[in-house]
C-alpha positions as CSV (number, residue, x, y, z in Angstrom):
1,X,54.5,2.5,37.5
2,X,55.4,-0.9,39.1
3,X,55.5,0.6,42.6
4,X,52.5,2.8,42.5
5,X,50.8,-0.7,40.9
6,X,52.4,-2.2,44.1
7,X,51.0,0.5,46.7
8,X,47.4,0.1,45.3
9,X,47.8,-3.7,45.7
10,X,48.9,-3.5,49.5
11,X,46.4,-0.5,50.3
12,X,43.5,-2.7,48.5
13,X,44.4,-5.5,50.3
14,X,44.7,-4.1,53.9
15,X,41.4,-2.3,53.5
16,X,39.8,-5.7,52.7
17,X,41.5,-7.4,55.8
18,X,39.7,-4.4,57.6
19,X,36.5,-4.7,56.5
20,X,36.8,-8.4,57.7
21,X,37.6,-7.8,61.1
22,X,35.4,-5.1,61.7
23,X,32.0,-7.5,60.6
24,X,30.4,-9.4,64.2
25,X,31.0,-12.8,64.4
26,X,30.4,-15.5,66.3
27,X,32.2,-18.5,67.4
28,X,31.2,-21.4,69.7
29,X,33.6,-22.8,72.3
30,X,34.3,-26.0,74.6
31,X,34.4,-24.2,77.3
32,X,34.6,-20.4,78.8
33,X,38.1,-18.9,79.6
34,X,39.3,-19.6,83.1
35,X,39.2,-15.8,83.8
36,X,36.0,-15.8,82.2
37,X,34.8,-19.0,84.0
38,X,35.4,-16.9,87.5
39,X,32.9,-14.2,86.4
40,X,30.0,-15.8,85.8
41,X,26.9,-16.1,88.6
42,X,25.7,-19.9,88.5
43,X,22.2,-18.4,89.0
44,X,21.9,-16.8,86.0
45,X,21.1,-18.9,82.6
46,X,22.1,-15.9,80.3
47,X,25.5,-13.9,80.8
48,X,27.3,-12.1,79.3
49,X,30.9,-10.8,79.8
50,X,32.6,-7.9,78.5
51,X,36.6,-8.4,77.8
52,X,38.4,-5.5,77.0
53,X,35.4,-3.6,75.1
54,X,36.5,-5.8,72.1
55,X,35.7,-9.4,72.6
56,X,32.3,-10.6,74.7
57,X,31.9,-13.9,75.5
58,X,28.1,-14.9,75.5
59,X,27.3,-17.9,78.0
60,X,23.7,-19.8,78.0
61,X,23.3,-22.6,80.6
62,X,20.7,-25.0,79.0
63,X,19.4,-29.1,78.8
64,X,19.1,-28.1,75.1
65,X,21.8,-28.2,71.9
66,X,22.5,-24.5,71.6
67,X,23.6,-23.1,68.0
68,X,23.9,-19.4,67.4
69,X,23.8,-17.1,64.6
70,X,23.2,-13.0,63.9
71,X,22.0,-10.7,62.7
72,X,22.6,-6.8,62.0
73,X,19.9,-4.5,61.9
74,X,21.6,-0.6,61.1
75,X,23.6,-0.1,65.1
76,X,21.9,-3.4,66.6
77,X,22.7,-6.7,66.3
78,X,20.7,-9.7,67.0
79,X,22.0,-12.3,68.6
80,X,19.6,-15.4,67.3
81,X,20.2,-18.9,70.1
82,X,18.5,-22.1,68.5
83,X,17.4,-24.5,71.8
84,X,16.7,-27.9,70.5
85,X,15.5,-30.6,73.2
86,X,18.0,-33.5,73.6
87,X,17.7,-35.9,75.7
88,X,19.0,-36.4,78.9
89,X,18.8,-33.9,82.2
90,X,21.9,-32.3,82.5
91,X,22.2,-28.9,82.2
92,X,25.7,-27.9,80.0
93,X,27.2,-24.3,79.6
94,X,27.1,-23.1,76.0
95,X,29.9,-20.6,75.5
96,X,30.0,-18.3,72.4
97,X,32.7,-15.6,71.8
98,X,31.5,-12.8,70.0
99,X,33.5,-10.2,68.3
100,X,31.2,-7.0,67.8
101,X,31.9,-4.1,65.4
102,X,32.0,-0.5,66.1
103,X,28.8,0.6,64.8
104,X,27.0,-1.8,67.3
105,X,25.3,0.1,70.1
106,X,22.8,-2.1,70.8
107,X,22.4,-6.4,71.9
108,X,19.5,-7.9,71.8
109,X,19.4,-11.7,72.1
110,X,16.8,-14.3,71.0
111,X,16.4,-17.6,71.9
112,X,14.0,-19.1,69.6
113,X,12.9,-15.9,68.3
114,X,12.1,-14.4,71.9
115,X,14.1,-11.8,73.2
116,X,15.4,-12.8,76.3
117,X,17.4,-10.6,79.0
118,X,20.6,-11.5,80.3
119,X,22.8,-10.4,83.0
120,X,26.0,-8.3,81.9
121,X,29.5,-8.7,83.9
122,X,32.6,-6.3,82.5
123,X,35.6,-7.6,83.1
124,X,39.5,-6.8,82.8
């Protein structure tokens, strides 16, 4: 009785830790990966760069603070960018690293509720 109490524990458990990592998230960094950093085009604002089919790293060059947030919607997620004014002129690299589920087959990304197009780079 103990071990079959034991083996609905563990099963429970690792089915939760799946659920976890199969939800989108997003996470903002510092600064883009070196091998990331070598991608990007400086003449795009909005990139985005493919990793392994996995992870995606999400880059926004703006004079604005940058936070981000989603939201699913069935097989799309929405990628939601607030831009708020700061002051000052210089122009800073926001870098997100986004982790996207299975079911996702579609991006779409906002900034400030607009979708916005952004240029795609798949990488090794």
């Amino acid at each position: 009785m103990k071990k079959s109490l034991v083996i609905v524990l563990i099963f429970t458990l690792l089915s939760a830790c799946n659920l976890i990592e199969s939800s989108p998230s997003i996470e903002k960094l510092n600064k883009a990966p070196e091998n990331v950093q070598e991608l990007l085009d400086p003449a795009v604002p909005l990139q985005s760069v493919n990793k392994n089919g996995e992870m995606t790293y999400l880059i926004y060059e703006s004079k604005d603070e940058v936070t981000a947030s989603l939201e699913k919607q069935g097989d799309k997620l929405n990628i939601k960018l607030k831009a708020v004014p700061k002051d000052g002129d210089n122009v800073e690299q926001h870098v997100f690293k986004l982790k996207i589920d299975k079911e996702t087959e579609m991006i779409d990304v906002l900034i400030n509720g607009k979708s916005t197009p952004m240029g795609v780079i798949t990488g090794s």
